[in-house]
DOZA-646695 format. One record per residue: residue number from 1; x, y, z of N, C-alpha, C in turn; residue in three letters. Coordinates in pm, 1 decimal, decimal comma, padded with zeros to 6 digits. Example, Ala and Ser with C-alpha at 12.3 -4.5 7.8 and 13.67 -1.06 7.14 Angstrom:
% DOZA-646695
1; 01319,0; -00569,0; 00780,0; 01230,0; -00450,0; 00780,0; 01320,0; -00330,0; 00780,0; ALA
2; 01285,0; -00225,0; 00708,0; 01367,0; -00106,0; 00714,0; 01290,0; 00003,0; 00787,0; SER
//
This chain:
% DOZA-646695
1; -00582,4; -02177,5; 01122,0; -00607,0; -02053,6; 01193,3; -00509,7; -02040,9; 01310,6; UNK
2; -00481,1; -02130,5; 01355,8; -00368,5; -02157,3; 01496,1; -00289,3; -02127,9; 01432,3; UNK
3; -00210,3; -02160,6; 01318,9; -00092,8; -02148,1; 01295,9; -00050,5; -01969,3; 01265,2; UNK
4; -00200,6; -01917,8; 01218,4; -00145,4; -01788,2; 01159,3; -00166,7; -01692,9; 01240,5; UNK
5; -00244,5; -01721,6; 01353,5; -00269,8; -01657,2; 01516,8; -00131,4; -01661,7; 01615,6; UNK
6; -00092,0; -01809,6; 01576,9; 00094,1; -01762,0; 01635,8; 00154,3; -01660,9; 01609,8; UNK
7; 00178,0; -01701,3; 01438,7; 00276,1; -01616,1; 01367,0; 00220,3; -01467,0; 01410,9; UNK
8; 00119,5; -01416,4; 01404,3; 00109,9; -01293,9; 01433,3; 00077,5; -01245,2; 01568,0; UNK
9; 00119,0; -01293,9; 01670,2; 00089,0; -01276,4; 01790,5; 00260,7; -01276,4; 01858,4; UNK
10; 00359,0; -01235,9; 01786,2; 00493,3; -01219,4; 01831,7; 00478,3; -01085,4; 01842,5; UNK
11; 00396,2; -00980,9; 01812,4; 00419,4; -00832,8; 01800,5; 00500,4; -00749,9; 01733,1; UNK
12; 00505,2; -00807,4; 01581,0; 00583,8; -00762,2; 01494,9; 00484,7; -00683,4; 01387,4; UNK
13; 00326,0; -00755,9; 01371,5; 00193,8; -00647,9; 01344,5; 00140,2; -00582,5; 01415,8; UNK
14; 00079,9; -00480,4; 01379,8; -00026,3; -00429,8; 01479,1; -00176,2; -00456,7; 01415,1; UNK
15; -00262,1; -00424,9; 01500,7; -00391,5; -00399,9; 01500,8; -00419,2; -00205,1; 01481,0; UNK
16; -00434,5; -00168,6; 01377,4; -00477,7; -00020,4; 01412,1; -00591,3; 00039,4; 01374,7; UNK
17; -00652,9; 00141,4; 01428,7; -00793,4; 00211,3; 01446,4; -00824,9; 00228,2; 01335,1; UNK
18; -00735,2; 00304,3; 01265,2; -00796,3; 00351,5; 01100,1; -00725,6; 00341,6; 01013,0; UNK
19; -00734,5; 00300,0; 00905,5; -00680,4; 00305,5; 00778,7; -00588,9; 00439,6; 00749,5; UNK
20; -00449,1; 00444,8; 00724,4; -00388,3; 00527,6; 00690,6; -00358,3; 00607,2; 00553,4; UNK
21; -00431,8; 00527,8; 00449,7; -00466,4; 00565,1; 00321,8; -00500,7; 00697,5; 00324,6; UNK
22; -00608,3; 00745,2; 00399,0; -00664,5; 00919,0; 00345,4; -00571,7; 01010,2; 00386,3; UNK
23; -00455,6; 00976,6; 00493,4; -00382,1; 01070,7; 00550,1; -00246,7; 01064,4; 00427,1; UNK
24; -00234,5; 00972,3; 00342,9; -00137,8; 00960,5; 00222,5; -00189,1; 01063,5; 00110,5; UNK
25; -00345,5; 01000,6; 00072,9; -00403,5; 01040,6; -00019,4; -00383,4; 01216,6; 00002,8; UNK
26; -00470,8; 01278,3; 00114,9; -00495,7; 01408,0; 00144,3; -00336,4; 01454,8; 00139,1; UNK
27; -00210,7; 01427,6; 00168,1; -00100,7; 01463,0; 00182,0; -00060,0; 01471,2; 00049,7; UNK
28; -00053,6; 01400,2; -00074,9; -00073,2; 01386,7; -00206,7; -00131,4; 01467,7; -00220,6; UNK
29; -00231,4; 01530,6; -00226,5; -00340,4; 01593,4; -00298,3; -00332,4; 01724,9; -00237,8; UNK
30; -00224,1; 01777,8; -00119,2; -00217,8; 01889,0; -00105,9; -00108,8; 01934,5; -00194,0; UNK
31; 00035,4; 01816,4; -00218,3; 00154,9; 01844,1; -00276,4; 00095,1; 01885,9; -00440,2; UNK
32; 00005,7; 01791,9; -00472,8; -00037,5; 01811,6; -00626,8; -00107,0; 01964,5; -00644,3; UNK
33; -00168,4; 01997,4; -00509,5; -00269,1; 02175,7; -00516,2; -00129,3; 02267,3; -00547,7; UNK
34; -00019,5; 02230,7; -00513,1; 00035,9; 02325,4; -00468,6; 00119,8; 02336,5; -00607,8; UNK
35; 00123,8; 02245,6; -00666,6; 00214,1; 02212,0; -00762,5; 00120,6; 02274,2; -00902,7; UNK
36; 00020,7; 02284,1; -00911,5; -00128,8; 02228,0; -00988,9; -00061,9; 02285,2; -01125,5; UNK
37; -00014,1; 02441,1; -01119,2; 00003,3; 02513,6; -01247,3; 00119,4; 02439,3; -01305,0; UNK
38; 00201,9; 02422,1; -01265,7; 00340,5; 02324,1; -01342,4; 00256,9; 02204,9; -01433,0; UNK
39; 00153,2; 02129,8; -01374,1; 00138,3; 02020,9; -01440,1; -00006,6; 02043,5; -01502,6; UNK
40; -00040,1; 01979,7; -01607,9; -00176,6; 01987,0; -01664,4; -00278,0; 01881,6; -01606,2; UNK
41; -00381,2; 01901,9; -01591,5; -00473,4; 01882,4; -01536,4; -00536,3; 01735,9; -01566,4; UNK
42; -00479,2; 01635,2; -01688,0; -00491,1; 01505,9; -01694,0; -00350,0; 01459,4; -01672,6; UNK
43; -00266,7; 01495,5; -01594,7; -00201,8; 01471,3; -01485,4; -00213,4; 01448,3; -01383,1; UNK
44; -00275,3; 01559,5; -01338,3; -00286,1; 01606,5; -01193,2; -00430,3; 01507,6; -01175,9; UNK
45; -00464,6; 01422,5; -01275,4; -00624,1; 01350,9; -01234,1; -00542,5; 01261,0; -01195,0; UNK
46; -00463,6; 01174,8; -01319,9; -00341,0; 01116,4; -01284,0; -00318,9; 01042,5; -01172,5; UNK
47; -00246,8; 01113,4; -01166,0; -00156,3; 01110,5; -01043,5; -00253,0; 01110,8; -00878,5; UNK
48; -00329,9; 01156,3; -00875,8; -00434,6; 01178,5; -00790,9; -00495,9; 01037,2; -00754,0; UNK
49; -00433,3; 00929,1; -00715,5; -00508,1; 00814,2; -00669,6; -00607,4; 00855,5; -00569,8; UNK
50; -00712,9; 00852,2; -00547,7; -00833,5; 00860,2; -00475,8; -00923,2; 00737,0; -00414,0; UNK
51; -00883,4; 00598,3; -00470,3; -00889,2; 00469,1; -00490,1; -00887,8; 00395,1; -00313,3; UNK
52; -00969,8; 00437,7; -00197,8; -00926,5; 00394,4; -00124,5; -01035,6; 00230,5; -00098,9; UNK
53; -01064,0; 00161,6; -00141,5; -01116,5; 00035,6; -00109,4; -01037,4; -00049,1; -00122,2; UNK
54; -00907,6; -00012,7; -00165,2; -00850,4; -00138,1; -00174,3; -00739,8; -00140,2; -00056,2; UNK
55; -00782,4; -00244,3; 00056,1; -00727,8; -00237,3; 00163,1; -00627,8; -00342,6; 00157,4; UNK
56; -00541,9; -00307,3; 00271,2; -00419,4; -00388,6; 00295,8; -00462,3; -00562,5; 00316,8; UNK
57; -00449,5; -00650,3; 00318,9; -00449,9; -00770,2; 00395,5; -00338,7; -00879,9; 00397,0; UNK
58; -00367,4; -00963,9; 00509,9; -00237,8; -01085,5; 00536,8; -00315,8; -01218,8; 00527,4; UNK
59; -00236,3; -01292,7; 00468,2; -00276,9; -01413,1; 00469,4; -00129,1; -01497,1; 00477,3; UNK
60; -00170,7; -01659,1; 00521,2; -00055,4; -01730,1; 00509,1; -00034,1; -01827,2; 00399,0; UNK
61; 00057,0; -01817,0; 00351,3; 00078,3; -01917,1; 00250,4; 00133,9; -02073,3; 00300,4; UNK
62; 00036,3; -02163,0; 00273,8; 00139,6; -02306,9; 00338,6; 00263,3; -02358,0; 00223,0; UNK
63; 00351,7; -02398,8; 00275,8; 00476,9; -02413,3; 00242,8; 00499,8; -02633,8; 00242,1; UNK
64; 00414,3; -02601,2; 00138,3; 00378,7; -02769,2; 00160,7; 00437,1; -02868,1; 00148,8; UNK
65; 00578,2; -02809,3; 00131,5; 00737,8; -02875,9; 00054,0; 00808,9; -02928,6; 00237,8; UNK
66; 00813,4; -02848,0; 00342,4; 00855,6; -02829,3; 00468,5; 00774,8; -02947,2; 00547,9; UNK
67; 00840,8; -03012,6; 00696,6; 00753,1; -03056,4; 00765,0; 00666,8; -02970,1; 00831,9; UNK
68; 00573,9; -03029,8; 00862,4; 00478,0; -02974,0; 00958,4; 00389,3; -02852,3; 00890,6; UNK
69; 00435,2; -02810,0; 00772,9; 00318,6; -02733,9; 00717,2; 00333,5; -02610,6; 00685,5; UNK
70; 00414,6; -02493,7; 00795,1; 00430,4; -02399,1; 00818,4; 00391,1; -02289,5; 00719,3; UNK
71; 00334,3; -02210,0; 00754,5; 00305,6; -02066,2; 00689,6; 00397,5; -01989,6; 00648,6; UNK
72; 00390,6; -01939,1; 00523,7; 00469,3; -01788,8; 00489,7; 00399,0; -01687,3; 00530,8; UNK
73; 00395,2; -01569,0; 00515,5; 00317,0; -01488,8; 00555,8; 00283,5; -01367,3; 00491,0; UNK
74; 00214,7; -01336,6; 00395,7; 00208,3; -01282,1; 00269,4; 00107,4; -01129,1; 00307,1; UNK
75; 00177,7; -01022,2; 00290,7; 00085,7; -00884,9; 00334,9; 00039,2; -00847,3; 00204,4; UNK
76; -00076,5; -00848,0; 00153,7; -00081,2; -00786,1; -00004,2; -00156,9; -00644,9; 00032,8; UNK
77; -00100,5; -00512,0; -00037,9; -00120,0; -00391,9; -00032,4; -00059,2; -00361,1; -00148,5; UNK
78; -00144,6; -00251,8; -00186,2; -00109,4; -00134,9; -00309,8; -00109,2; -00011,0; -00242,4; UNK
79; -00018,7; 00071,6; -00267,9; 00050,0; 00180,5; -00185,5; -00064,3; 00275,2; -00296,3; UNK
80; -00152,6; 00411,1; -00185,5; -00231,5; 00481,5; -00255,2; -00115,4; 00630,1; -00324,1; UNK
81; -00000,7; 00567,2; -00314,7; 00136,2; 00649,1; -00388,9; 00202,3; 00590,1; -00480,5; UNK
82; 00143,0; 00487,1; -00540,3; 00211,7; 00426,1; -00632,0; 00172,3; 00494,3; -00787,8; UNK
83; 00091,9; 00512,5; -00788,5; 00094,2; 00644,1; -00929,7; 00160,2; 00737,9; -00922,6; UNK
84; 00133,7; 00825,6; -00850,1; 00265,0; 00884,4; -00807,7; 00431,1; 00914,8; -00831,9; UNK
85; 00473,8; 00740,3; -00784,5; 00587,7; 00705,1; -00752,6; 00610,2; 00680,8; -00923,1; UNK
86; 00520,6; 00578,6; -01002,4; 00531,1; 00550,6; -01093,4; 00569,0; 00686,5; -01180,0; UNK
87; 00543,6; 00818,1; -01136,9; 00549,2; 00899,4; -01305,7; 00664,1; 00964,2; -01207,1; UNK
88; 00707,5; 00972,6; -01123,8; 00845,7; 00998,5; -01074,7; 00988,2; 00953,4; -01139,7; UNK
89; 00970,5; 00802,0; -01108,4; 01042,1; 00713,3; -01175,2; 01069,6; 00741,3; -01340,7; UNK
90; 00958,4; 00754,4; -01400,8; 00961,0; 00814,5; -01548,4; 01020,7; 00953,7; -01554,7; UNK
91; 00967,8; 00992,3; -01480,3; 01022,0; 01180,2; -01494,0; 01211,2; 01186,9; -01464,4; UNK
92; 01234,5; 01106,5; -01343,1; 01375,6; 01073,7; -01310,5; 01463,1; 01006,9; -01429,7; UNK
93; 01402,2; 00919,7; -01481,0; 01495,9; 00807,4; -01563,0; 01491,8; 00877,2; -01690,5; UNK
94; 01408,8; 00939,5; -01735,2; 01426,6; 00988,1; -01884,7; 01388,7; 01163,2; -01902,2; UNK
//
């Protein structure tokens, strides 16, 4: 716990009030209203991630090869734009 209370106590994370997910999601979901007639509607469900429980978190990974132990520092998050991004990528490439 010391070790991963260092690492994050340089001020390179923050601590913040609220989850920024609904302000993605709702921003998504106005671009998709606006868009709605271009695309059909098991699309537009699609694409519509709504999925917000799955929150960001950090943990440290020990690096057990190194002296002394040291932590990596591992942020795991799923971007509530990655469906999204995903049929972009498809729509772009082919």
């Amino acid at each position: 716990m010391e070790k991963m209370e260092r690492l994050l106590s340089d001020n390179i994370y923050k601590i913040i009030d609220k989850h920024p997910t609904k302000k993605f999601t709702d921003e998504l979901r106005s671009l998709l209203d606006e868009r709605k007639m271009s695309i059909n509607e098991f699309t537009y469900k699609r694409l519509l991630n709504t999925d917000r429980t799955i929150l960001d978190h950090i943990y440290g990974l020990p690096q057990v090869h190194k002296i002394n132990v040291p932590l990596r520092i591992i942020v795991s998050s799923i971007s509530p734009l990655y469906k999204f991004v995903l049929y972009l990528h498809y729509f772009i490439k082919y």
